[in-house]
N, C-alpha and C positions, 0 to 999 in steps of 0.2 A: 504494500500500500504506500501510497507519497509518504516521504518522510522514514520510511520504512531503513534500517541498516543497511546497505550495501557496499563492499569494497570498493574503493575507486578503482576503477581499471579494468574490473574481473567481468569476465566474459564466458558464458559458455561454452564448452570443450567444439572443437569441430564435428559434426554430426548427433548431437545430443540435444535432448529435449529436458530443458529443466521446469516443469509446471507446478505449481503449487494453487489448489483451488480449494478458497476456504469461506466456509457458511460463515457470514458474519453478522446476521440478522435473525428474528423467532417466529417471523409474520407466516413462515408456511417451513415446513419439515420437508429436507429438501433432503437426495439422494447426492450426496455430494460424489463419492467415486463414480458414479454414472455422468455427473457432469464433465468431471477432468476425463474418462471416458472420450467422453464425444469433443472434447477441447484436444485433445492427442489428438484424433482421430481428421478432426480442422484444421489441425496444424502441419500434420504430417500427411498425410493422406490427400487432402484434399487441393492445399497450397502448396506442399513440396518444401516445407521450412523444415531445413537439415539442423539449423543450430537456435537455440529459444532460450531466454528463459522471460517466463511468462505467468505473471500472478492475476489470479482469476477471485473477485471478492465480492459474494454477493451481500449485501447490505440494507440497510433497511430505508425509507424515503430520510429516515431523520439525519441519518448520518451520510448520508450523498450528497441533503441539502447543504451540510455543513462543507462537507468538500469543494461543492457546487461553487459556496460562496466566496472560499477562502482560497480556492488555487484560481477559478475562471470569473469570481465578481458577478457571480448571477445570482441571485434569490429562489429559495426553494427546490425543489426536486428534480432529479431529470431520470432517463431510461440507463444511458449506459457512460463511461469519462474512462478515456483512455490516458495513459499517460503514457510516454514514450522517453525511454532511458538514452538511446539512442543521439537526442538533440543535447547539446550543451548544457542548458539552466534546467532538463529534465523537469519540463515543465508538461501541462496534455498536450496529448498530439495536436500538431495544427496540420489545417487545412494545406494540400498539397498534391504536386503529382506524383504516381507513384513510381518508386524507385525499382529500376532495374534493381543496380548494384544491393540493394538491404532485401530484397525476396527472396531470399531463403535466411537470412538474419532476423532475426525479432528479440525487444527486449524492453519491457514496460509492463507495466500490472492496466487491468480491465475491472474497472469497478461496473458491477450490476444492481442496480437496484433492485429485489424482488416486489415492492410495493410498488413497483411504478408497471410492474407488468402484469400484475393482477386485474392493477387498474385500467391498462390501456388493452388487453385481449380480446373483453368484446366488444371493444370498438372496431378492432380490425376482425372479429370475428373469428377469432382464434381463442388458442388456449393459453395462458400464463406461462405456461411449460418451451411450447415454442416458443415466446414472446421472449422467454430465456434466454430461447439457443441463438435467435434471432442478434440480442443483443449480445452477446458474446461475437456473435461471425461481424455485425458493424465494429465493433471494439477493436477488434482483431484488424480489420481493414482500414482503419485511420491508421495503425501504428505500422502497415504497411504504404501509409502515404495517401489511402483514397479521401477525397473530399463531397463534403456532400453541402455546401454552400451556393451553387450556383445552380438551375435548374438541370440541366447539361449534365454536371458532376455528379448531383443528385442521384438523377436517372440512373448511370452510370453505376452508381453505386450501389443503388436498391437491386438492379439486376444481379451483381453479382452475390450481392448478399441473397435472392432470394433463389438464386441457384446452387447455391454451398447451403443454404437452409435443406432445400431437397434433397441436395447427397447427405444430409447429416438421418436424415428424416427416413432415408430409406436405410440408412443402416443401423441406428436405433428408436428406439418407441420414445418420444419426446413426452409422453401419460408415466412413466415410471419415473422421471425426473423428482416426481410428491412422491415421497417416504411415509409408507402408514407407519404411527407410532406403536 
């Protein structure tokens, strides 16, 4: 998470996947090894990132809000905040094109809000569970460079994101994401 300990310097081994995904919120009982699961599976599989390391933090609206405020100066809650270790001031991703050279590199944490996908499922008519993987594959794709600021990039962006949604989808049941207690 921002602020989180890291070496200066230290970098993932070549060909290794270092992911860490952890429940950090109580609004729903989540299958967290089925998440890093399908977060492997997006990383490696899907986009071909040989070397990562990649922290995956699902959270609850109050404390994204808190995030929300204090690294990007917005008010209140949002879906997904990438950060990307990658830039200098390891600050969230910013908007950008995306890089040849860093596509098989990755190295930034993905914060998720699970309150915000609760909330925003049936609006899109989905389920909170996808709305999950959803935001994890956008997270994922800003800290690869994609933008979604302009209508163009947007577009751009949703397509690819809702075609790595599909391959996520067809290879696991996104309804076992909820953990019965």
């Amino acid at each position: 998470m921002p602020g989180a300990k890291r070496k200066p310097g230290r970098a993932a081994p070549p060909d290794q996947l270092e992911l860490v995904v952890a429940n950090r919120q109580r609004a729903r009982a989540l299958n967290t090894p089925l998440m890093r699961e399908m977060a492997h599976a997006l990383l490696k599989e899907c986009l071909g990132i040989t070397t990562c390391q990649l922290g995956v933090y699902l959270v609850s609206a109050k404390q994204i809000a808190h995030i929300n405020e204090k690294f990007l100066g917005h008010a209140g809650p949002t879906d997904v905040i990438a950060f990307d270790y990658t830039t200098p001031d390891s600050q969230p991703a910013r908007a950008g094109k995306p890089s040849r050279s860093r596509k098989h590199i990755l190295w930034g944490d993905v914060l998720i809000c699970v309150d915000e996908a609760v909330r925003q499922a049936p609006r899109f008519n989905t389920t909170w569970q996808a709305e999950l993987v959803r935001y994890l594959v956008h997270g994922v794709l800003h800290l690869l460079g994609h933008d979604d600021h302009t209508p163009t990039a947007r577009r751009k962006m949703k397509n690819a994101e809702a075609r790595l949604l599909r391959q996520i989808s067809r290879r696991f049941a996104l309804a076992d994401l909820e953990r019965a207690d």
